[in-house]
N, C-alpha and C positions, 0 to 999 in steps of 0.2 A: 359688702353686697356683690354678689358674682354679677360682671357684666355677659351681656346675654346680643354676641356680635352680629351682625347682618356681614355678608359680603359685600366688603370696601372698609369696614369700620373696622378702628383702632382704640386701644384703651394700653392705659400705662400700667407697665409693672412694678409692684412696687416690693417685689425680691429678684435676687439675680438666679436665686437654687430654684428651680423648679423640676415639676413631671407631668407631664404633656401625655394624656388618658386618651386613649384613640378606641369606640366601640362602632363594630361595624355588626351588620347582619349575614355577615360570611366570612373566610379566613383572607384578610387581605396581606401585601406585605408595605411596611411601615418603613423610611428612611430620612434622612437629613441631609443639607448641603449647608455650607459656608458658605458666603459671600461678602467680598471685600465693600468700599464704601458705594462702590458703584451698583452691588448684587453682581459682581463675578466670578464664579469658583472656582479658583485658580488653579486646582487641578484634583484628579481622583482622592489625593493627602487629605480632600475637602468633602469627601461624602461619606458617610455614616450608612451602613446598609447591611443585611443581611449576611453577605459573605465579608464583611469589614466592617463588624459592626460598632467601635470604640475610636472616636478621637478625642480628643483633650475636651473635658467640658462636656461631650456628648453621647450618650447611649441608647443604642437603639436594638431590637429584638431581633434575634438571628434567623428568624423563620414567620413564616404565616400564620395567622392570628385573627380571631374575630375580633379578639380584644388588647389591646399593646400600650404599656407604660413606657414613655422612652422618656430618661433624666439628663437634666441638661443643669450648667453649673455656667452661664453666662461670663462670669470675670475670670475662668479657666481657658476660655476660647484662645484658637491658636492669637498670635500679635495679626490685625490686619481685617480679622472676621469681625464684621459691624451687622452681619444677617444672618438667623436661623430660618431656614424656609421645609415645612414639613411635608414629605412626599405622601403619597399613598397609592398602591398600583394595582389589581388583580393580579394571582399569579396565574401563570401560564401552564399551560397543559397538567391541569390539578382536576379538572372535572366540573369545576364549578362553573359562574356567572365569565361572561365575558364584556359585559359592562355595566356600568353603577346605576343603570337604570332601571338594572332588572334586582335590584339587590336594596335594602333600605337603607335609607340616607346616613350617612355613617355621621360621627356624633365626636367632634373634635374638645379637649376640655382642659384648659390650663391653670393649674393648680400651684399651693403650696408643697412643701415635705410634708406636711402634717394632714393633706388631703382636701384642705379647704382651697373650695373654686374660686379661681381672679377670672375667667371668663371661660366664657364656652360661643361654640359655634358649630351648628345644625350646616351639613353642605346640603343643599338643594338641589332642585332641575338641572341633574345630571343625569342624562343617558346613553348615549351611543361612547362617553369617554369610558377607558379602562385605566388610565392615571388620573390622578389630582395633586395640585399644590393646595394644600389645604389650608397655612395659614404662616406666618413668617415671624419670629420676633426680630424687633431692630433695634437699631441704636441711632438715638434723636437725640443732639447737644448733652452729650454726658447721658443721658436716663436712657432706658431699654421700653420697650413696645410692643404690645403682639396686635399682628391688624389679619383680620378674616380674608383671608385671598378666594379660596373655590375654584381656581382656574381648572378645567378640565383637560385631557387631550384625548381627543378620539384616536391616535397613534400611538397611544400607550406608552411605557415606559421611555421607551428610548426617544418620541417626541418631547417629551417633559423634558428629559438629561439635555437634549439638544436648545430645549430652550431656555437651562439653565447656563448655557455659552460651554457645557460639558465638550470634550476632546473626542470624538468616537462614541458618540452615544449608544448607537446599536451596540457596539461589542460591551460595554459597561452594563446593561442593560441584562444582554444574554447571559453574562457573567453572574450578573443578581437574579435573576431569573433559576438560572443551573446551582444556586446557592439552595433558595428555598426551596426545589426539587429534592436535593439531596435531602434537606431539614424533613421534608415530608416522606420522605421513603424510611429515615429512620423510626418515624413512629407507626407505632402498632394500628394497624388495621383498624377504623372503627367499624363496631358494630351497623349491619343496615339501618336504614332511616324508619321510622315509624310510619304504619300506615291508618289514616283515619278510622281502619274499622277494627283495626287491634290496641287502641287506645287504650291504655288503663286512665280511668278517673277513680281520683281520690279524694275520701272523705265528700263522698254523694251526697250523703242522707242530710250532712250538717248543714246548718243557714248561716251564710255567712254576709249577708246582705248589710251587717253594719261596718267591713271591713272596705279595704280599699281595693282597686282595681289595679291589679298589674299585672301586664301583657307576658304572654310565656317567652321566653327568648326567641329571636329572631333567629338567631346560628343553627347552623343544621347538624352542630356538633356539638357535644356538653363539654364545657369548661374542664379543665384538667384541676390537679389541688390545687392549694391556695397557692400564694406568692407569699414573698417576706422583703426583708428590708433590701433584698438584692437588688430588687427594682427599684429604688427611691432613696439609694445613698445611706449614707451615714444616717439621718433620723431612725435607728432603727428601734426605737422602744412605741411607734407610730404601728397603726393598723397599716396593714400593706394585702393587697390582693392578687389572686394567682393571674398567670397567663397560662392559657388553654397548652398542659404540656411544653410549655414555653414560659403548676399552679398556681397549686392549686391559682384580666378582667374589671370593666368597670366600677366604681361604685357610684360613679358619677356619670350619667348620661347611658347607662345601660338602663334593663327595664327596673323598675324600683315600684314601689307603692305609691300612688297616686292619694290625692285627698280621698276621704271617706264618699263626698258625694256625689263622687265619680261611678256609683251604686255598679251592684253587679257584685257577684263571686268575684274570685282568686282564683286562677285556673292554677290547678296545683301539678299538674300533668309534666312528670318528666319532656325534655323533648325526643328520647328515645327508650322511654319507659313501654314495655308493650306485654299482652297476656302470653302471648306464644312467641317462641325462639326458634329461627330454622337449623340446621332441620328438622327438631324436636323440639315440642313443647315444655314449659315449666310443669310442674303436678299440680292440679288442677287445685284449684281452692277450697276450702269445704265450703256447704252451704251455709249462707250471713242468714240469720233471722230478720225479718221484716222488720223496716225501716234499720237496718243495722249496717254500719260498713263491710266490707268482705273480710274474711279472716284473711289476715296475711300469711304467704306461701314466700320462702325461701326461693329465689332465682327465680322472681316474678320481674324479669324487664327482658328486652331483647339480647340476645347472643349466639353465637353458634353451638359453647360451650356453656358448660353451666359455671365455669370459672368467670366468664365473658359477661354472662348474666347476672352474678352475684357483683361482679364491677360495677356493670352499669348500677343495680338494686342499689350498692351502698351509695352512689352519686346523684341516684334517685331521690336517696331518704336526706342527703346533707341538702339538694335545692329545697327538698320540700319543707324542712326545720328552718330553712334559711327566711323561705318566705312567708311562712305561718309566722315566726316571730317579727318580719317586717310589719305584715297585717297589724298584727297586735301594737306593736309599737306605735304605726301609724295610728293608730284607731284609738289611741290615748293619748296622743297627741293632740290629734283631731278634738277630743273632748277638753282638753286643756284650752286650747286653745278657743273654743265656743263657749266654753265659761266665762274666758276673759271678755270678749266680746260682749255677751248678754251683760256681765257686770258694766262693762262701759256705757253702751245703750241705756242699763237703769239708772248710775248714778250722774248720767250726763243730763237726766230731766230733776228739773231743781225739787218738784215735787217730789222724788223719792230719797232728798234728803232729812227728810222733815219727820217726825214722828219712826213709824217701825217700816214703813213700804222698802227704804233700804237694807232693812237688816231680811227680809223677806225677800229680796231678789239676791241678794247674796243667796240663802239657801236652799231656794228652787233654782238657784244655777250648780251650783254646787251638787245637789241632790241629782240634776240630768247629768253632770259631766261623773257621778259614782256609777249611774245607771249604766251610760256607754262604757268606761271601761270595764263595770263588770261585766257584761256582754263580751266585751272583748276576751276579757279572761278568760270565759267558760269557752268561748270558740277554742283560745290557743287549748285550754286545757281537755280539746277534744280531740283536739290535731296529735297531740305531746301524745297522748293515751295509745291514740292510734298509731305513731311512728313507737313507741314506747314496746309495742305489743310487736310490730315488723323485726326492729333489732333483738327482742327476744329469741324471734323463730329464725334469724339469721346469722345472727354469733355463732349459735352452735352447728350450723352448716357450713363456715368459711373453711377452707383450706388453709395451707397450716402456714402459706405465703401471705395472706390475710390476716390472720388470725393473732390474736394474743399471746403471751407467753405461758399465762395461765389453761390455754383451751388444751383440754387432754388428745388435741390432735398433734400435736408434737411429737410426746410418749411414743406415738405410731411413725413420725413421720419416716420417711424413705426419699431419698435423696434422687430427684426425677431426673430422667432424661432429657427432659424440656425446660428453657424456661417459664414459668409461670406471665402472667399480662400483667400483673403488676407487684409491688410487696408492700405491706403496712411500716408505717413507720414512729405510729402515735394516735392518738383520739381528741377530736374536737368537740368541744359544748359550749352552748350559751350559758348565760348567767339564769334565765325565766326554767331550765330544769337540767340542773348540772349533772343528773345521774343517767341522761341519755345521753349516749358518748356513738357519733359516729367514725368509725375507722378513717384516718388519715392514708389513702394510698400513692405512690408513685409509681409509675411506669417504668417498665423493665424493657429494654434497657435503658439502663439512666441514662436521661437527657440533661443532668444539673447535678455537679455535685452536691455538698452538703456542710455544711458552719456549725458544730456545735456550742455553740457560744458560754464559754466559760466564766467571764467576766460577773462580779455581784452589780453592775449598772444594767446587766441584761434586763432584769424585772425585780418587783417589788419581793418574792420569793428567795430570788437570788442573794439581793441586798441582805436579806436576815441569815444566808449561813457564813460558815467560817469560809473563808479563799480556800484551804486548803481541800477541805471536805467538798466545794464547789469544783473545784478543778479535779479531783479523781470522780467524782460522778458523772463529770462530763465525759472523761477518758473511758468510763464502764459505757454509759452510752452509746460512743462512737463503737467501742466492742462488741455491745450487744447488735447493733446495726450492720457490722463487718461479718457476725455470726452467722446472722439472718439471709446476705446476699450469699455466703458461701455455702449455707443450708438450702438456697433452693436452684441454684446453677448447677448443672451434670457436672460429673467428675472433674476437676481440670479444665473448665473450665470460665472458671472463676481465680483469681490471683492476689492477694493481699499483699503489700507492702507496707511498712510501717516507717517512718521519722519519728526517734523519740532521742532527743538530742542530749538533755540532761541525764536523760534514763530516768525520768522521774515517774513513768508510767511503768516498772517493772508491775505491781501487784495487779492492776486492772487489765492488762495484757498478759497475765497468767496463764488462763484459760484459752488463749490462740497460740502461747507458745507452747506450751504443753502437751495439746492436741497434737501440736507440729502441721499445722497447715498454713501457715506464714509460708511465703515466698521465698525467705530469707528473715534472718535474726533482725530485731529493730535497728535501726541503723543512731548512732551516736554521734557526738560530735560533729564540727565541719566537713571530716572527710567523708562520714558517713552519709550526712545529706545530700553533699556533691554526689557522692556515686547512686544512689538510689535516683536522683533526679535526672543524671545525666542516664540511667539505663533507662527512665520512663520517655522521656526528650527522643531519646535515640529512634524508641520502638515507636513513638507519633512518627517521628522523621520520616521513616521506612513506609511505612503501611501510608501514609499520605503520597508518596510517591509513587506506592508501589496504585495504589486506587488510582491516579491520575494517571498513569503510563499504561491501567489495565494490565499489570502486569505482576498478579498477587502470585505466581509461580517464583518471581526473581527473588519473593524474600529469603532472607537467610535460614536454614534450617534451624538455626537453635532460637530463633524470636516464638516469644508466647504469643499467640493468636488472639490469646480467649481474654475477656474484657478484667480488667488492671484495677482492681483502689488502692488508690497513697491512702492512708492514714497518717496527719499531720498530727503531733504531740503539738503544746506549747509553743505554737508559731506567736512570733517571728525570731523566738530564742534559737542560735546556731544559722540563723539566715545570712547570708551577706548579699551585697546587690545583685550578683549574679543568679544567687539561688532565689529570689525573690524574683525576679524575670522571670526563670525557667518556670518557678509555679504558679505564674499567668500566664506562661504559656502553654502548661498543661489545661490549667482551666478552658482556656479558651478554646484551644485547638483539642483537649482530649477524649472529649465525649463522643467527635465522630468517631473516632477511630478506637474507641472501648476504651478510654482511661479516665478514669474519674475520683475527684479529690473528697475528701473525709477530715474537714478540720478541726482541729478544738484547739479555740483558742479565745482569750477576751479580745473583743472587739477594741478596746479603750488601750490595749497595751500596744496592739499591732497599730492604732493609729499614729503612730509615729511615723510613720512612712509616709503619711497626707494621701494626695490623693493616686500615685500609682496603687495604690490599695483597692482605690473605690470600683474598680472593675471588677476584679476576683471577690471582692463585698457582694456585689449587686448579681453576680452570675450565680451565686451557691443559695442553698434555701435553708433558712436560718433556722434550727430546732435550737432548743433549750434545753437541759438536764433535770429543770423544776417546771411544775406547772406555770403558765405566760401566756396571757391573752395579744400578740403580737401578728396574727395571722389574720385575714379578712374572707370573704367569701368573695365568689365574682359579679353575683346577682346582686347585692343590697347592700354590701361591704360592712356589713358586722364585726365587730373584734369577736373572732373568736380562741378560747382558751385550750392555746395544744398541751396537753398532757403525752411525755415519752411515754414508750411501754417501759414495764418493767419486771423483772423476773421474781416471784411469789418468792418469799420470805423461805428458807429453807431448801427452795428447787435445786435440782441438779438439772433443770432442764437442758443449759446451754450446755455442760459440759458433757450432753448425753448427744445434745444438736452436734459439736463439733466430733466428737468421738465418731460421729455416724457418718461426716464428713473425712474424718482420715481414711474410715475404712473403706467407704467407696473409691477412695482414691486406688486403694491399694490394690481393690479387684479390679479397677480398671487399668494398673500398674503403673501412676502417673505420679 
């Protein structure tokens, strides 16, 4: 039973692996301190925060967040640390709230790996503060503890740092501060805010009055994709949920479905869903026939672009399937659950043990709980129709960054100038109608590499094929996904690199050596890795220097500017410790600076290295080569089932994609 804390209350834990669910109603930033037995943190080695965001035992998310999983591994802690104490701050000069008063009560929640609540705690009558200590785990005679603190500080961050006995708090503080500035300037612009009279409401006409109530997101931003096992360690065969571009968010203590008799619709309304886009409008709709929903239009939500709008649209249709199916859920539950009830209430009176009055309340309970869930059904199955009928007229409108391998926009495509807002990189469904599949996207430029996970423990899928056949599909994967980033970046750039140590990947890297848009030849061997790692290491080195001293003229002329993927073969085959450092410290450090990692590997082989692993784990977003229900949503935390794209039986698409990629290269002489 999840306990349910007040500020001052304590409750024991009774694992030491946890993940600490932080949902606020705006992008806050998230952090942790050590404290010895006294609560004192013996120095910066001791904080966990955005621009440092990994110490032994503790993870926490590198940027601002409405919603943030940060994992914690208790008997990993440095020798000495007897306290977790979890920060929370606004950040500064972002545009938002400048204190938690004006902002909803952010919603702290400490869990299992597996996602099930050991407690939570609601922070309260908080306003003029813009940090909080929100809540602390300790250590009491051998056993561990988390107790609800709430401390506020109306002096913001660097009051908190000061009060946790921190060394220079101001400068710590401005430091974590100029961290999530930078995180926020990397990401792409959102879309304006919606405004009350350009609402789109969905699914008007239907009654939804026996479903449950739940409130439309608080955030003023929509959720990015989902998350994977990155966030939440090793449990990775577990539902895991995205953070916002940081994804694909709560499942616990964000908005969820409420009991049924909490009456009212389902406000199904994107939070940046709108009929018109500045500074052009979408094409208008055709006329719905009375009492009928509106025919759905292609690049019906807000953007500037109608690339912009088809983003938002498809993150439109994934909230709205997300929560039509909690509805439903809930609302079956609900009757499950009022069945069991009525039957208690009858067979609790002795009278209705006796002749048929009990076989008769059994079946008018039973008969109202078929009623309510068929009601429920026919709702989802009005909602499915209608999102069913949207992805129709919007598949064939996606750009070719979006889009499928199958869509005949391919065949045309032409390799832009620009890069696109985001790239597809798979399709999610529920189990209630697996043939509606909403596009999986990521944001361009990558903010998180990427795990192909090769291993048969991956999923149930996995386990039935052969290793071998499992490990070149995974390797095609990673290729078709290295095709895709190179298909829509301008000439040059875009840069592929490859580690394939055994050389076992020659046939599914055919097709990129061939084209001859590889970087260089796959690299083999020890020495091979060494130098490819040690060239990617060097060009972070640089460009991080060169960013800090403002002085991007100093770089070397012959350094590639333009954004870098490693593609890892068969990690941690030809690794040694060195090379294994270097690629967390790509991961970590590569993404500001345009380098980002590509790996296929099993999860189960690489865990031999324990837990220096579990950071480059937790930081990459976990695809599969087979269909895997391993991914969650951020609203209601659904499992849902990612399917890879894949290229039609017979296509030459990719090798028509990459062909189209050399020769841009060549007009542009690079």
């Amino acid at each position: 039973m999840t306990a349910e804390l007040v500020r001052g209350q304590n409750h024991t834990l009774p694992q030491t692996r946890l993940e600490i669910r932080v949902s606020a109603g705006t992008p806050v930033v998230a952090g942790a301190t050590l404290g010895d037995e006294r609560g004192t943190v013996r120095g910066i080695e001791w904080i966990a925060h955005p621009g440092s965001p990994q110490l032994p035992g503790l993870d926490v998310s590198q940027q601002a967040a409405a919603d943030h999983r940060l994992a914690v591994d208790l008997e990993a802690l440095p020798a000495g640390a007897h306290r977790v104490t979890v920060l929370l701050a606004l950040p500064v000069g972002a545009g938002g709230p400048v204190r938690f008063g004006a902002v909803p009560a952010p919603f702290v929640a400490v869990t299992g790996l597996d996602g099930t609540e050991i407690a939570t705690f609601t922070l309260t009558d908080l306003d003029a503060e813009s940090a909080v200590s929100a809540l602390e785990l300790y250590r009491r005679q051998d056993a561990w503890k988390v107790r609800a603190v709430g401390q506020g500080y109306a002096g913001g961050l660097a009051e908190m740092l000061a009060d946790q006995g921190v060394t220079d708090p101001a400068a710590l503080a401005g430091s974590i501060q100029e961290a999530v500035t930078r995180g926020l300037a990397r990401s792409v612009a959102p879309p304006p805010p919606r405004t009350p009279e350009a609402d789109r409401v969905r699914h008007a006409t239907g009654s939804a009055d026996h479903r449950p109530t739940a409130p439309p997101p608080a955030a003023p931003e929509p959720p990015e994709p989902l998350a994977d096992p990155a966030t939440t360690g090793p449990a990775h065969n577990q539902p895991h949920t995205a953070q916002p571009h940081t994804a694909p968010g709560p499942a616990a203590g964000g908005p969820s479905a409420a009991g049924p008799s909490a009456g009212g619709p389902i406000n199904y309304a994107h939070p940046r869903r709108q009929h018109a886009a500045p500074p052009s409008p979408p094409p208008a709709a055709p006329p719905a026939q009375p009492g009928q929903p509106a025919q759905p239009v292609a690049g019906d939500a807000t953007g500037w672009s109608m690339d912009e709008r088809l983003y938002n649209q498809i993150w439109g249709m994934f909230e709205d399937l997300a929560r039509a199916v909690a509805a439903y859920r809930s609302a079956v539950d609900f009757a499950e659950s009022r069945m069991d009830q009525e039957l208690d209430r009858a067979l609790s009176d002795p009278r209705n043990r006796i002749g048929g009055a009990g076989d008769r309340a059994r079946e008018a309970a039973r008969a109202k709980r078929d009623e309510l869930a068929s009601r429920a059904r026919e709702a989802l199955d009005r909602d499915l129709a209608q999102l069913a009928a949207e992805a129709a007229v919007v598949e064939p409108a996606l750009p070719a960054a979006y889009a499928g391998w199958g869509n005949p926009v391919w065949h045309a495509h032409r390799i832009p100038m620009e890069i696109p807002m985001a790239l597809r990189i798979g399709d999610l469904h529920l189990p209630e109608r697996t043939d509606l599949r909403i596009p999986l996207l990521v944001r361009l430029p990558l903010e998180r590499g990427m795990w192909v996970d090769s291993g048969r423990t991956a999923s149930e899928a996995a386990a039935m094929m052969d290793t071998d056949r499992l490990r070149r599909l995974a390797m095609e994967t990673a290729v078709a996904h290295a095709a895709r980033l190179l298909a829509v970046y301008p000439p040059g750039e875009f840069a592929v690199h490859v580690i394939d140590p055994a050389g076992s990947a020659a046939g599914p890297l055919a097709p990129l050596v061939e084209a001859g848009v590889l970087a260089g030849p796959p690299a083999a061997g020890p020495g091979g890795v060494a130098s490819v790692l040690a060239h990617l290491t060097r060009r972070v080195d640089l460009v991080q220097m060169a960013v800090r001293a403002r002085a991007a003229d100093s770089l070397p002329p012959d350094l590639d500017t333009g954004e870098q993927l490693l593609v890892v073969n068969d990690f941690p085959h030809g690794f040694d410790d060195r090379a294994v450092t270097q690629l967390r410290y790509l991961a970590d450090e590569g993404p500001a600076v345009g380098v980002h990692l590509l790996m296929v590997a099993d999860r189960e082989e690489a865990s031999a290295y324990g837990p220096v692993l579990d950071p480059l784990w937790r930081s990459l977003l976990r695809i599969t080569p087979v269909a895997d229900s391993h991914l969650a949503d951020p609203w209601v935390g659904h499992a849902w089932t990612y399917e890879p794209l894949t290229i039609p039986p017979g296509s030459r698409v990719l090798e028509q994609v990459l062909a189209a990629v050399a020769a841009a290269r060549r007009a542009a002489g690079r």
